[in-house]
C-alpha positions in Angstrom: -63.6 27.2 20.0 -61.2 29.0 18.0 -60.1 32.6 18.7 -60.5 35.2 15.9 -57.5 36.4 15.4 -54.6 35.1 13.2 -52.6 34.2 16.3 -54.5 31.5 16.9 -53.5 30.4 13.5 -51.1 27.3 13.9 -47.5 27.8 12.5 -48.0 26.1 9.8 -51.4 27.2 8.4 -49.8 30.6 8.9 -47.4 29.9 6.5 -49.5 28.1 4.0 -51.4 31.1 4.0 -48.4 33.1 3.0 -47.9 30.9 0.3 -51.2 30.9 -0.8 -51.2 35.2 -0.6 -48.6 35.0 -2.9 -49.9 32.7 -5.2 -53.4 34.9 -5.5 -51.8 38.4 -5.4 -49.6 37.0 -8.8 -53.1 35.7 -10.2 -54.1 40.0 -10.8 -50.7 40.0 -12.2 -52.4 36.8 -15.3 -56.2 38.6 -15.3 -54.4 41.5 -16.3 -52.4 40.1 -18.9 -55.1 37.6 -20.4 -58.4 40.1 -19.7 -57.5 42.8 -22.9 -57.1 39.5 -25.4 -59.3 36.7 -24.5 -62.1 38.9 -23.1 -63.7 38.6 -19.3 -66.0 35.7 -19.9 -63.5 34.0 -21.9 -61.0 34.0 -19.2 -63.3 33.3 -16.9 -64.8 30.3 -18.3 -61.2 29.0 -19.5 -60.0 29.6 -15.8 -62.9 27.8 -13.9 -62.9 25.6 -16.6 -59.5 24.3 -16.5 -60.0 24.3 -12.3 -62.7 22.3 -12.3 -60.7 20.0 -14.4 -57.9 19.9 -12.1 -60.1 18.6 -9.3 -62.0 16.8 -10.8 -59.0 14.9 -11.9 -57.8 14.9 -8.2 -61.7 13.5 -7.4 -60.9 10.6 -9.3 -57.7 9.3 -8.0 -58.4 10.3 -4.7 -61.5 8.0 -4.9 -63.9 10.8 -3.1 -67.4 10.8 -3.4 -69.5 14.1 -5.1 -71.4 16.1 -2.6 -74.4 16.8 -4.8 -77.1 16.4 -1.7 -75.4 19.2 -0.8 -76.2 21.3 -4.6 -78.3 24.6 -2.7 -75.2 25.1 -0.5 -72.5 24.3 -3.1 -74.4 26.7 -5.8 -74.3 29.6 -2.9 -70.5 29.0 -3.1 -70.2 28.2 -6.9 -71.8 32.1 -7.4 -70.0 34.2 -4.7 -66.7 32.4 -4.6 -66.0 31.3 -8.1 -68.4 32.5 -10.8 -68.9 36.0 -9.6 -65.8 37.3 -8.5 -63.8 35.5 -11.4 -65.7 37.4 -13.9 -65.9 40.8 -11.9 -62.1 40.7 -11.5 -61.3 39.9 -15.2 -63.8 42.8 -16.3 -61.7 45.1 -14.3 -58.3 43.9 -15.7 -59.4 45.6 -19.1 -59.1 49.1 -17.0 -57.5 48.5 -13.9 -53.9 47.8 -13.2 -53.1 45.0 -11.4 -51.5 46.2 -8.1 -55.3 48.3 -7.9 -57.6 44.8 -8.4 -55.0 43.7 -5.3 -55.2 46.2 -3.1 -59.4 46.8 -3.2 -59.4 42.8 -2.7 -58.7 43.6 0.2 -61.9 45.1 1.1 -63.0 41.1 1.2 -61.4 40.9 5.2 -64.2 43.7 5.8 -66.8 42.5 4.3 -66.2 39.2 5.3 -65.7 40.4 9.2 -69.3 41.4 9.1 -70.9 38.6 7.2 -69.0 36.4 9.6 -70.7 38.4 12.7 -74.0 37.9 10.8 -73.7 34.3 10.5 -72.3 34.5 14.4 -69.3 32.2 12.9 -67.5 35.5 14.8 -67.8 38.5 16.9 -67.7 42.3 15.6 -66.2 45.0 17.8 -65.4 48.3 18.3 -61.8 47.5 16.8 -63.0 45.6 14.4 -66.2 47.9 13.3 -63.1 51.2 13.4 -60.9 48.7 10.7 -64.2 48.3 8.1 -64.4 52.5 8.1 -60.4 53.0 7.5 -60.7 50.2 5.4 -63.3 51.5 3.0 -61.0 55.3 3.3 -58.3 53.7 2.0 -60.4 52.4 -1.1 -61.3 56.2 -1.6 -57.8 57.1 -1.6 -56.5 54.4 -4.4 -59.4 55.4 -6.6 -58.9 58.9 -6.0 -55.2 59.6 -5.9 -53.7 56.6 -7.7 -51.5 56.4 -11.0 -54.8 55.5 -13.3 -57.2 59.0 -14.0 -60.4 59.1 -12.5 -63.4 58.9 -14.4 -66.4 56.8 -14.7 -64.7 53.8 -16.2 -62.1 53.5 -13.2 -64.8 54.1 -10.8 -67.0 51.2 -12.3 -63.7 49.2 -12.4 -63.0 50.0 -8.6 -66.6 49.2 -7.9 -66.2 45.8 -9.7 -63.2 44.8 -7.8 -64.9 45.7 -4.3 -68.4 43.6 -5.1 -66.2 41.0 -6.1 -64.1 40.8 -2.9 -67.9 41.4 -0.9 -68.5 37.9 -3.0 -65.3 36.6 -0.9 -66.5 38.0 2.0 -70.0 36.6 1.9 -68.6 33.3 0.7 -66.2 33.0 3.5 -68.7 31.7 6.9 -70.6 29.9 4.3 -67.0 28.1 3.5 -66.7 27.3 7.1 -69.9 25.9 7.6 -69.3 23.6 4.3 -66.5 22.2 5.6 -68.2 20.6 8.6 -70.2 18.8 6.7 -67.9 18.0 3.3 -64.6 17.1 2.3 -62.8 20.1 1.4 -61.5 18.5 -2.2 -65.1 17.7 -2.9 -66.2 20.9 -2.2 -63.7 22.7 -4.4 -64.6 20.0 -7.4 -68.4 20.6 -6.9 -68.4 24.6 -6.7 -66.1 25.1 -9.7 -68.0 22.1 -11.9 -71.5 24.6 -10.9 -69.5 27.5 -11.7 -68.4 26.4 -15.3 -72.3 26.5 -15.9 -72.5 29.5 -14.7 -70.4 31.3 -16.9 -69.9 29.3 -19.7 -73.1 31.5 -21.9 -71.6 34.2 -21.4 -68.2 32.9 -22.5 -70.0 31.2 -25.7 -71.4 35.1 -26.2 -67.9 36.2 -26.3 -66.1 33.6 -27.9 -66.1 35.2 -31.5 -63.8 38.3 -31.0 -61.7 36.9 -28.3 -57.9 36.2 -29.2 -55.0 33.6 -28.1 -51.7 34.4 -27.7 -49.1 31.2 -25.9 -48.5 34.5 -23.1 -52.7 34.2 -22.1 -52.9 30.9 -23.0 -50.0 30.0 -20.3 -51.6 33.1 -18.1 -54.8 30.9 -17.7 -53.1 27.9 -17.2 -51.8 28.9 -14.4 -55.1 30.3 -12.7 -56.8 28.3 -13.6 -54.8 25.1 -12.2 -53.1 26.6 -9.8 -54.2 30.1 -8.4 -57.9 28.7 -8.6 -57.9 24.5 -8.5 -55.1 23.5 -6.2 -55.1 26.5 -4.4 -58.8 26.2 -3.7 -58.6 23.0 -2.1 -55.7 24.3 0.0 -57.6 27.2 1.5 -60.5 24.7 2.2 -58.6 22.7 4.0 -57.6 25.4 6.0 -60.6 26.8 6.9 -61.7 23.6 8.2 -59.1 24.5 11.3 -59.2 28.5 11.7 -62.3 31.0 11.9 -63.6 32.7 8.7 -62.5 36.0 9.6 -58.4 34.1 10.5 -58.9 32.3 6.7 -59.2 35.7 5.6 -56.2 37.3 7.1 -53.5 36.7 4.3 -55.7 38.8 2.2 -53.7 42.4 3.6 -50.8 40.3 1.8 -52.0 39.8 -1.6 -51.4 43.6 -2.4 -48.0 43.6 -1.1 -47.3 40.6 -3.8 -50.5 42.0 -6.7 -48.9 45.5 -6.7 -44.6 44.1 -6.3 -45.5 41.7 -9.3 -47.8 44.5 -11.5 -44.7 46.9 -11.0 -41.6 44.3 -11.7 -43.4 42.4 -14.6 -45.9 44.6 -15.8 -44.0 48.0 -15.4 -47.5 49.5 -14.0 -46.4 52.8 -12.3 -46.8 53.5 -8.3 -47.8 56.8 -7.0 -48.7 58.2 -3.1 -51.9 57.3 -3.4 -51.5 53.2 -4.0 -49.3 54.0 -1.0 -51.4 55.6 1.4 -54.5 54.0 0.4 -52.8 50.7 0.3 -51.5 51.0 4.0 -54.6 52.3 5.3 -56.4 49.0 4.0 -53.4 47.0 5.6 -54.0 48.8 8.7 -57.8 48.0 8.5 -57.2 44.4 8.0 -54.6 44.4 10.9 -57.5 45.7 12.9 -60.4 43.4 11.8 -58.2 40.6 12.0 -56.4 41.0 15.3 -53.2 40.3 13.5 -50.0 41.9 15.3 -46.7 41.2 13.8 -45.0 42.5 16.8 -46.4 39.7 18.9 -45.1 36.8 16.5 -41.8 38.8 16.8 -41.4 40.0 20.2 -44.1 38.7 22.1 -46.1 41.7 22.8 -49.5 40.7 24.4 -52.2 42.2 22.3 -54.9 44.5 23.9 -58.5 43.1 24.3 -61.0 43.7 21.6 
């Protein structure tokens, strides 16, 4: 029985998660540069597309076998972890900055701490139900006081990001259950190959006005192969050893790396607002998570949830 909180996490899944935090908070950094040319479903479809490729490459030398008995569950996945998100995040790099999409990804450690109650892969708590409301204050605050005006376009953005990282979230106990009953590499190959049918209409729609540049082009290469394929497979085979709300906890480090990356390479401008909002969804995923730095460092005992 595994504890919920990230100190159960082994040393070294901890630090793959790190790794992997760094990877997906640079992948807001790509949306955001490819999104504006190639269009959403374009990106989206060249991003799975190129995933799926990847693994199923890696299915093939690897010798594995295709979990298609499994389809119902793998299409569950294919929609809320992949399709879905994918395109709701590259719709929101046409408005949205990258360090915002970052930061209200966050929001995916809340919604997946009550999905994860609701699939009784974990329990919720007073600590935990306190870190969803803060949580969900600090999205107010980003939308409301960051560097981007408010209107309705940023709002629909915001909105965009948050039911995409409620796609994580959902996805997340359904991951863990998966992975008791399927290798992890197959179930990356089999959820991205579904995927690629999901969204390749609307990509097909699209594919008249979009544009390629060798910047996108290299942009999607890299999310596509690496953010989304290899790094796919990694997180699976982590979640095969933690709980689905532990899995989750590197997510209050992708903004750390989505907005450092946005501001260095993109020049997208910081204001008090991407600051307290931003720490205030840290905070929240601290809480949910049962993650306490000071413990790793000094051995401070945490207090029961």
């Amino acid at each position: 029985m595994f504890s919920p909180t990230i100190g159960a996490v082994k040393t070294r899944h901890f630090a793959q998660l790190v790794a992997l935090s760094a990877l997906w908070g640079a992948s807001f950094m790509f949306i955001r540069m490819a999104a504006p040319v190639m269009g959403p479903w374009v990106l989206a479809a060249g991003r799975v597309g190129l995933a799926a490729l990847t693994l199923v490459l890696l299915m093939s030398v690897l010798r594995h076998a295709w979990p298609w008995k499994e389809w119902r569950m793998l299409a569950v996945m294919a929609l809320l972890s992949v399709a879905a998100p994918f395109m709701l995040y590259a719709w929101a790099g046409l408005y949205l900055p990258a360090g915002y999409s970052a930061l209200l990804n966050t929001t995916a450690v809340l919604f997946g701490t009550l999905s994860s109650a609701w699939f009784k892969e974990d329990t919720l708590t007073a600590r935990k139900l306190l870190g969803c409301l803060i949580g969900f204050i600090g999205v107010g605050l980003i939308v409301r006081l960051g560097p981007v005006p408010l209107d309705g376009t940023t709002l629909v953005a915001a909105l965009a990001c948050v039911c995409a990282a409620a796609c994580y979230g959902l996805a997340t106990p359904v991951m863990k259950r998966a992975t008791a009953r399927m290798q992890p590499l197959s179930i990356a190959a089999g959820i991205h190959v579904m995927a690629l049918v999901l969204v390749l209409p609307g990509a097909a729609w699209q594919w008249p006005e979009a544009r390629f540049t060798g910047a996108t082009l290299a942009a999607t290469a890299v999310l596509g192969i690496v953010t989304s394929g290899l790094a796919y497979w990694a997180h699976l085979r982590i979640i095969r050893n933690v709980t689905p709300v532990a899995a989750m906890s590197p997510v209050f480090m992708i903004p750390v790396f989505g907005v450092a990356w946005g501001h260095l390479f993109l020049g997208e401008a910081l204001s008090p607002g991407i600051f307290a909002g931003g720490a205030l969804v840290l905070v929240a995923s601290a809480l949910v998570t049962g993650f306490n730095p000071l413990r790793r460092i000094f051995g401070v005992t945490d207090p029961a949830p």
